[in-house]
VOPAGU-2260 file (C-alpha; in pm, 1 decimal, decimal comma):
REM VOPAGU-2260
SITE   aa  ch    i         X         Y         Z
SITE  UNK   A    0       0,0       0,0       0,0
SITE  UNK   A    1     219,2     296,3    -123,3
SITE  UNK   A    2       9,4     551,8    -363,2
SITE  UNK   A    3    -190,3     798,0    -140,9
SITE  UNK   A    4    -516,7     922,2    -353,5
SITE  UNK   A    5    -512,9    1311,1    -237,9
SITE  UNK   A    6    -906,2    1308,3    -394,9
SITE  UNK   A    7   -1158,9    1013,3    -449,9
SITE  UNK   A    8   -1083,4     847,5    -788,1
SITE  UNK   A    9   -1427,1     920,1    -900,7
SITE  UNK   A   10   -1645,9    1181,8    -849,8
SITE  UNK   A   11   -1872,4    1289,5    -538,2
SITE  UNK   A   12   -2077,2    1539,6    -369,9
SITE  UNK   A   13   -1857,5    1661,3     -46,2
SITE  UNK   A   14   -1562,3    1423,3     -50,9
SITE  UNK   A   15   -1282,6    1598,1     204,3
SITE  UNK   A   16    -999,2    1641,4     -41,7
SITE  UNK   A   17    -949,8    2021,4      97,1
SITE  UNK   A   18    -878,6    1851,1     418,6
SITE  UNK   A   19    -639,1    1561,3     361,3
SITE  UNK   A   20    -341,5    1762,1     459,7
SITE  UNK   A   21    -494,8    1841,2     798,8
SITE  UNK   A   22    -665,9    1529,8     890,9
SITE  UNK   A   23    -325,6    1356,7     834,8
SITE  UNK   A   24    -191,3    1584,6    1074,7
SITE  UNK   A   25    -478,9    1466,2    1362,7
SITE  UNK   A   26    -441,0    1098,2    1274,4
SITE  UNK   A   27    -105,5    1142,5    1379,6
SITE  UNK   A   28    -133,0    1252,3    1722,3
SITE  UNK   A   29    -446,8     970,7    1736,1
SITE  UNK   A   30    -153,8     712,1    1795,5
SITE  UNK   A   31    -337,0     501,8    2075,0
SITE  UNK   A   32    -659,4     424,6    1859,2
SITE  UNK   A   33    -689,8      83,1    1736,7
SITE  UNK   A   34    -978,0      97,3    1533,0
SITE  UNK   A   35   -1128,2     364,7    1304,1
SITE  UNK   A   36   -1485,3     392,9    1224,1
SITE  UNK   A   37   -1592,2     580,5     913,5
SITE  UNK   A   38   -2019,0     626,7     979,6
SITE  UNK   A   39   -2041,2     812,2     671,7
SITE  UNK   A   40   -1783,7     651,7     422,6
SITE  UNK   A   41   -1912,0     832,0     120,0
SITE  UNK   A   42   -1605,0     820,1    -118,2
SITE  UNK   A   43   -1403,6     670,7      94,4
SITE  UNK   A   44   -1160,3     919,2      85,6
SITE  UNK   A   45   -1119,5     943,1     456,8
SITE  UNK   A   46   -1106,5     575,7     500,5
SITE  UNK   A   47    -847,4     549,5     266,0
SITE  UNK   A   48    -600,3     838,4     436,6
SITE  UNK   A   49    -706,6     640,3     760,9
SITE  UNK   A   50    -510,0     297,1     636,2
SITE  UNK   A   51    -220,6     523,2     442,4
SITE  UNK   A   52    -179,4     710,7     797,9
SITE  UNK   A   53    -214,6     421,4    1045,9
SITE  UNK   A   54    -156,3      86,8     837,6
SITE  UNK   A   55    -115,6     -52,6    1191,4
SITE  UNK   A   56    -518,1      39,1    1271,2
SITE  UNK   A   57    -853,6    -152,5    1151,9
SITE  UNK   A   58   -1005,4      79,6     954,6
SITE  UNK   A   59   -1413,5      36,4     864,9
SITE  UNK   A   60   -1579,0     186,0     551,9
SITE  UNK   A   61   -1897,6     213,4     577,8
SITE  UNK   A   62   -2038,6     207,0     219,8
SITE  UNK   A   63   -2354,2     301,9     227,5
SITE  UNK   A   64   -2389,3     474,4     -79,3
SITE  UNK   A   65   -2216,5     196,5    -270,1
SITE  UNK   A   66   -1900,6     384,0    -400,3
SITE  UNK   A   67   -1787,6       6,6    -471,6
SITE  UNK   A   68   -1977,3     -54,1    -741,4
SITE  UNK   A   69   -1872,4     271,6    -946,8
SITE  UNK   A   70   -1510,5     183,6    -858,7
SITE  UNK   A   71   -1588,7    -147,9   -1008,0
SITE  UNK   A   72   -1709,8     -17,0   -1331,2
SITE  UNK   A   73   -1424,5     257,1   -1397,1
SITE  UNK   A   74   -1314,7     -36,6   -1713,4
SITE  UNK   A   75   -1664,5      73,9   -1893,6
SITE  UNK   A   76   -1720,8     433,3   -1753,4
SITE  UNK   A   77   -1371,6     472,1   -1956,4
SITE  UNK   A   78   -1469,8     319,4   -2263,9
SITE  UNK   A   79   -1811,9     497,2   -2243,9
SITE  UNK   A   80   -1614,7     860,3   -2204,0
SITE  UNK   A   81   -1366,9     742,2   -2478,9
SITE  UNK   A   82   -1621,6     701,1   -2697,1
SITE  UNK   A   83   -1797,2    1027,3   -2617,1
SITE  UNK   A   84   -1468,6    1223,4   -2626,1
SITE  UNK   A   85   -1467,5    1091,5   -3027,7
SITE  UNK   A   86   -1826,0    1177,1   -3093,4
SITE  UNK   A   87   -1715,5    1553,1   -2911,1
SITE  UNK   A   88   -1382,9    1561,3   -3135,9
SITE  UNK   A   89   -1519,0    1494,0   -3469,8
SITE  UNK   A   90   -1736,2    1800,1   -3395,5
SITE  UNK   A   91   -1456,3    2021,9   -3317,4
SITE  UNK   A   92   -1557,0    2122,5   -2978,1
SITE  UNK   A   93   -1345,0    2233,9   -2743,9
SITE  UNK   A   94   -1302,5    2228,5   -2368,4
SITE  UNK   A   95   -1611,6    2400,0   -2202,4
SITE  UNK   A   96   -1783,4    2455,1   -2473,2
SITE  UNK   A   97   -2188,4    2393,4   -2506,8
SITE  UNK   A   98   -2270,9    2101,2   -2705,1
SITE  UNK   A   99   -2511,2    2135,9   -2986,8
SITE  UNK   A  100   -2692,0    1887,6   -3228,2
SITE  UNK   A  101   -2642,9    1672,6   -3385,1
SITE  UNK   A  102   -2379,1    1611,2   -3089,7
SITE  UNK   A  103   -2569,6    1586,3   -2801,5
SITE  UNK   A  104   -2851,5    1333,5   -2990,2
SITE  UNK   A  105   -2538,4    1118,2   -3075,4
SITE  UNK   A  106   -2397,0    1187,2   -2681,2
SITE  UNK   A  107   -2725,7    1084,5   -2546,4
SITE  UNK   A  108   -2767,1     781,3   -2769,5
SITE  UNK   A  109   -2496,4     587,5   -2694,1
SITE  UNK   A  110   -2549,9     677,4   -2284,8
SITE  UNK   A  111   -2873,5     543,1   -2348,1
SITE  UNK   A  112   -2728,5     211,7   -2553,3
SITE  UNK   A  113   -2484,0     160,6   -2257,8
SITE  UNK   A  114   -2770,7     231,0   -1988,6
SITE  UNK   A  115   -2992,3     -50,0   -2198,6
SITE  UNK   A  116   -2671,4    -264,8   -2184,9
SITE  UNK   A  117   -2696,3    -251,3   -1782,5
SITE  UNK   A  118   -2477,2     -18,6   -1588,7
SITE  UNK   A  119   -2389,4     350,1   -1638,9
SITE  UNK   A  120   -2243,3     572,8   -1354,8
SITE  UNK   A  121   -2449,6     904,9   -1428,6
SITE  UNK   A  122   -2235,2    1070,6   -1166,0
SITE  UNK   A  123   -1914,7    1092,2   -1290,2
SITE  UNK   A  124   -2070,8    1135,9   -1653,2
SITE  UNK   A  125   -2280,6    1443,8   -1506,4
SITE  UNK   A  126   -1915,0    1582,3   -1386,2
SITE  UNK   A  127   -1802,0    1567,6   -1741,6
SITE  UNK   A  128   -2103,3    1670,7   -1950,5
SITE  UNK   A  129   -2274,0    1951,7   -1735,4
SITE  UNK   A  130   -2212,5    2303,4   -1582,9
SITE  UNK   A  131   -2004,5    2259,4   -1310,4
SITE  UNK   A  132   -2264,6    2213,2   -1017,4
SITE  UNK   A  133   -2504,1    2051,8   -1171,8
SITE  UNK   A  134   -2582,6    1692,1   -1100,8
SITE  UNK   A  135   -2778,1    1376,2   -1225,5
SITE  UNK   A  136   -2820,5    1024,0   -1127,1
SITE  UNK   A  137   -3029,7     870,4   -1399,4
SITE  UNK   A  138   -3050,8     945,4   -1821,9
SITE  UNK   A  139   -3375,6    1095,4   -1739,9
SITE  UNK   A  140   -3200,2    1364,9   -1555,5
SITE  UNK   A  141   -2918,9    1375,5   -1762,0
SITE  UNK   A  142   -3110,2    1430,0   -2061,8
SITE  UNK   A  143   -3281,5    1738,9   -1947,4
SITE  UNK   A  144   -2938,8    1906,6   -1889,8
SITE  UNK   A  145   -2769,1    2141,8   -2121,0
SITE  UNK   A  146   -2451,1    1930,5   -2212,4
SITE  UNK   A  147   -2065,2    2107,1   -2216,8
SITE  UNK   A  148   -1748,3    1933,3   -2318,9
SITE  UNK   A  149   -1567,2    1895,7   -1979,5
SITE  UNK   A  150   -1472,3    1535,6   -2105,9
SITE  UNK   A  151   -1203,7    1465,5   -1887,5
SITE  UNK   A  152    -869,2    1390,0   -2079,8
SITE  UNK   A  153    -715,6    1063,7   -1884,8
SITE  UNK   A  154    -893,9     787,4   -1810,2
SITE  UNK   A  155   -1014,9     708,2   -1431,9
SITE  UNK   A  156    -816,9     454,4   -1254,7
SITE  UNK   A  157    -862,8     344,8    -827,8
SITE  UNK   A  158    -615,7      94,8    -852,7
SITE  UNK   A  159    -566,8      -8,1    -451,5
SITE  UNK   A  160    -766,1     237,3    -336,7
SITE  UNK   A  161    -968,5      32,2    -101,7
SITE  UNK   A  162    -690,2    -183,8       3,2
SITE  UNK   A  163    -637,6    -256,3     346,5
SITE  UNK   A  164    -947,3    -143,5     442,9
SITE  UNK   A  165   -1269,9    -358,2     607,2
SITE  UNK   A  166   -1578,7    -301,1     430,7
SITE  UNK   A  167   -1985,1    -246,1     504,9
SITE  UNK   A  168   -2290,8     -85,6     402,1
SITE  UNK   A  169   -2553,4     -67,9     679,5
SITE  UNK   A  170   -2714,5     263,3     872,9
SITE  UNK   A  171   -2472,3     431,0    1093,7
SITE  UNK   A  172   -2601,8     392,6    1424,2
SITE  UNK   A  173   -2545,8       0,7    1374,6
SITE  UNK   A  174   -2205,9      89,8    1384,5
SITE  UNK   A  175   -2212,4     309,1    1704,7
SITE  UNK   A  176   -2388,9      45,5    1876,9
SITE  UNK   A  177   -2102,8    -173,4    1765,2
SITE  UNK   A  178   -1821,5      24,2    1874,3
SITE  UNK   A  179   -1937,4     291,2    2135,6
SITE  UNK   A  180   -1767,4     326,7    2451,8
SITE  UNK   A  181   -1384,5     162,0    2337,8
SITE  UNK   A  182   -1096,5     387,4    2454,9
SITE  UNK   A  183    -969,3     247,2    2128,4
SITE  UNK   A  184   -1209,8     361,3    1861,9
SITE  UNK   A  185   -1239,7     721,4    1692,8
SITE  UNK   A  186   -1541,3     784,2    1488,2
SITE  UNK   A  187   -1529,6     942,1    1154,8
SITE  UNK   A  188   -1820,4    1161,8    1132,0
SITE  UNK   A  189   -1879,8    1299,1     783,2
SITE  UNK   A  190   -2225,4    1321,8     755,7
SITE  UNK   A  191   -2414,0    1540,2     483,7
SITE  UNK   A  192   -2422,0    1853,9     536,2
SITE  UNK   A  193   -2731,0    2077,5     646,0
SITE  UNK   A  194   -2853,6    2317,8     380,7
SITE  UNK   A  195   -2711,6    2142,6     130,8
SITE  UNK   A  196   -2779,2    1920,8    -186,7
SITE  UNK   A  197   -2810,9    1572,0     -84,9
SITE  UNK   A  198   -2946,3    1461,0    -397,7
SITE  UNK   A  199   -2647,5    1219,4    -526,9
SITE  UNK   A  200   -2660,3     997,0    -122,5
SITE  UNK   A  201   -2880,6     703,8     -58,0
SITE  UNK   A  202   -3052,0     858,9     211,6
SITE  UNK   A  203   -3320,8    1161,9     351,8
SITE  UNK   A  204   -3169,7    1423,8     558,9
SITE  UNK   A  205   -3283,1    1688,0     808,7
SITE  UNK   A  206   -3206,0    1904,2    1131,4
SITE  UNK   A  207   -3342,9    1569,4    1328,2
SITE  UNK   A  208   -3090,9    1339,0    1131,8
SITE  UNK   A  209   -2824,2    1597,1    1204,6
SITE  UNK   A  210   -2922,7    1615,6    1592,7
SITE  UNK   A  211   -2922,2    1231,2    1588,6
SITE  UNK   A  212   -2542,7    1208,2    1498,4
SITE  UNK   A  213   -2427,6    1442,8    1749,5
SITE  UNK   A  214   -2661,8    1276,1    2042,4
SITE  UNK   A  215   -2493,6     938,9    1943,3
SITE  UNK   A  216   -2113,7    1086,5    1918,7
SITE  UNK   A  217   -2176,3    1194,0    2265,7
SITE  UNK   A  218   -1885,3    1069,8    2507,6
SITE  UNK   A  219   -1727,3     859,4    2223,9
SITE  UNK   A  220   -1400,8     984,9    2052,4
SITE  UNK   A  221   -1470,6    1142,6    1683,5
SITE  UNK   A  222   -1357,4    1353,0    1439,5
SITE  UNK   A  223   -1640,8    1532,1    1295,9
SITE  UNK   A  224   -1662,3    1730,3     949,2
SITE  UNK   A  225   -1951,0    2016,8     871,3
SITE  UNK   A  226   -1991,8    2330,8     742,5
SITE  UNK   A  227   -2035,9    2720,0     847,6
SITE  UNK   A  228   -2354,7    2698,1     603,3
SITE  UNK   A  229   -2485,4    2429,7     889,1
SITE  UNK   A  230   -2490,9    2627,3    1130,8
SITE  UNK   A  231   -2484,0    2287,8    1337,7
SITE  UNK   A  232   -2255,8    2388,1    1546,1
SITE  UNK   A  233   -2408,7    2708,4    1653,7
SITE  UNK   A  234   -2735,1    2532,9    1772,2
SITE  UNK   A  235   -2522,5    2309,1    1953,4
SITE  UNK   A  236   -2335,1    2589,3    2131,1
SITE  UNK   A  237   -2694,8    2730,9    2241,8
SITE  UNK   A  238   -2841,4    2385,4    2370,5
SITE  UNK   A  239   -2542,5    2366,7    2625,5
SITE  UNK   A  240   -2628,2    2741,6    2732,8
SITE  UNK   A  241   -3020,2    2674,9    2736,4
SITE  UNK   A  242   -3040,5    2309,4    2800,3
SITE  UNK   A  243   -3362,5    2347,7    3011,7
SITE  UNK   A  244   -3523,5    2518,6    2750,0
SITE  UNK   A  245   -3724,5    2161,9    2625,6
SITE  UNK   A  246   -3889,8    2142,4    2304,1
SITE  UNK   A  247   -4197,6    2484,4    2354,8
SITE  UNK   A  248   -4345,5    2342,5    2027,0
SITE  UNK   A  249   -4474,6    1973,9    2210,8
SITE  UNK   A  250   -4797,8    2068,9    2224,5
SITE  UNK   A  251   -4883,2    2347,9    1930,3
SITE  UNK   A  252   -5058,3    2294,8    1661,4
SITE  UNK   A  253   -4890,0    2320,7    1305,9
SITE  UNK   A  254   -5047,7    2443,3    1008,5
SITE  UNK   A  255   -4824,3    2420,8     663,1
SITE  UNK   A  256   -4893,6    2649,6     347,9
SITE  UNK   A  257   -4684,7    2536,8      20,1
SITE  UNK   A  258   -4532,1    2808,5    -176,7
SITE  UNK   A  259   -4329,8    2806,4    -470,2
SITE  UNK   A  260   -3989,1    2973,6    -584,7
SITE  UNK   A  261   -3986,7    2816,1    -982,0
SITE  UNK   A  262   -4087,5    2561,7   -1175,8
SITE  UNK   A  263   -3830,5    2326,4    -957,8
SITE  UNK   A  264   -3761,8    2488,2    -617,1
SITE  UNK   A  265   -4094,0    2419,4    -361,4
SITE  UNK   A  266   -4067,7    2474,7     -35,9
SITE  UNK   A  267   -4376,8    2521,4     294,9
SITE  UNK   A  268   -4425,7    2804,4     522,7
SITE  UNK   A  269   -4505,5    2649,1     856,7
SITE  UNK   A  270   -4729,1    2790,6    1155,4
SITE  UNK   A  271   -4693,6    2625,4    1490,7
SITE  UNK   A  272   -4955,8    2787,3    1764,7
SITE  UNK   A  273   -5027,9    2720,5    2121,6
SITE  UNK   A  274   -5283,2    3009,2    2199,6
SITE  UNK   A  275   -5626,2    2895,9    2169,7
């Protein structure tokens, strides 16, 4: 186990590449810990610094969102981009540039050959045919997106990138239960972030979900990631202040009104009273 991936091999929504220089740095002063538990594997990316930093530690990836399988498909994701990098070059287009008929018809028929031939990772082909931000999971999706030439130029490799490392796929709190109170486990605790798109994960989130994770890291030894837009750790900050506080909504009544942004952004206005 020598090559060190600084980013996931493939791409995904919030992998911690910013932070692999820093949370090297922690695993090294983590020297006592025997076993590392990633709760929200994602890309693996952590997982994998985990086994690079402390080959001497069990490290657990939890897979829920079955990275595995894309990994395990880079052979025909390649071919599939090869062969839409030649339908892009015979129309002279070049990087970043919007893709036009007859292009895109030819683009999106042989995705739609390859989906019909049984596996296409939408994903990483959303990185390299969209705007930068935008995101699909299925050719339904992907078809209704303005297509660009951001065709990467090599082809996608992962070779060893999960070595080492001991693999599952079940709901996190399984894995708390497992492991909780072990002077010699750290958790991993990248879950998705609040306020965010959590379109491309194999999972619902909300405040609750968020609330959950930090009741069950409580006591146990963790390194946790999230996000300023989260404000998760604010609220948290203000529970220890006001812990008697309760929950002044148990018994009000709520009354929801739907409103609408666009065509694709929905949201509800919510009354709670407790007056009557």
């Amino acid at each position: 186990m020598t090559k060190i991936y600084k980013s996931a091999p493939l791409p995904f929504q919030g992998q911690k590449r910013r932070y692999v220089g820093e949370f090297r740095r922690v695993l090294g002063q983590i020297r006592d810990a025997r076993i590392f538990v990633d709760l929200f594997g994602g890309s693996g990316l952590l997982s994998h610094i985990a086994k690079r930093e402390r080959p001497d530690a069990i490290v657990i990836y939890n897979d829920f969102d079955d990275y595995r399988t894309r990994l395990d498909n880079i052979p025909r994701t390649n071919a599939l981009i090869s062969d839409l990098r030649t339908i892009m070059g015979g129309g002279g287009k070049s990087k970043s540039q919007r893709i036009a008929s007859p292009q895109r018809e030819r683009i999106l028929e042989r995705i739609a050959a390859e989906d019909a031939a049984g596996y296409v990772d939408y994903i990483t082909l959303a990185a390299n045919l969209c705007f930068p931000g935008k995101r699909a999971t299925s050719y339904e999706e992907l078809s209704k997106q303005t297509l660009y030439n951001n065709v990467v130029s090599s082809p996608y490799g992962a070779a060893g990138y999960l070595d080492g490392l001991t693999i599952t796929s079940c709901d996190y709190r399984e894995l708390v239960a497992r492991y909780r109170n072990r002077p010699d486990v750290v958790f991993l605790a990248d879950p998705p972030y609040l306020s965010t798109d959590v379109s491309t994960y194999n999972m619902s989130w909300g405040l609750s979900d968020y609330l959950d994770v930090i009741a069950s890291l409580a006591g146990q030894r963790y390194i946790y990631f999230t996000s300023s837009k989260s404000s998760i750790v604010e609220l948290c900050e203000w529970l220890g202040r006001n812990a008697g506080v309760g929950n002044i909504f148990a018994e009000a009544i709520r009354s929801d009104v739907a409103a609408t942004v666009n065509y694709s952004a929905r949201y509800s206005d919510i009354m709670l009273y407790n007056a009557v």
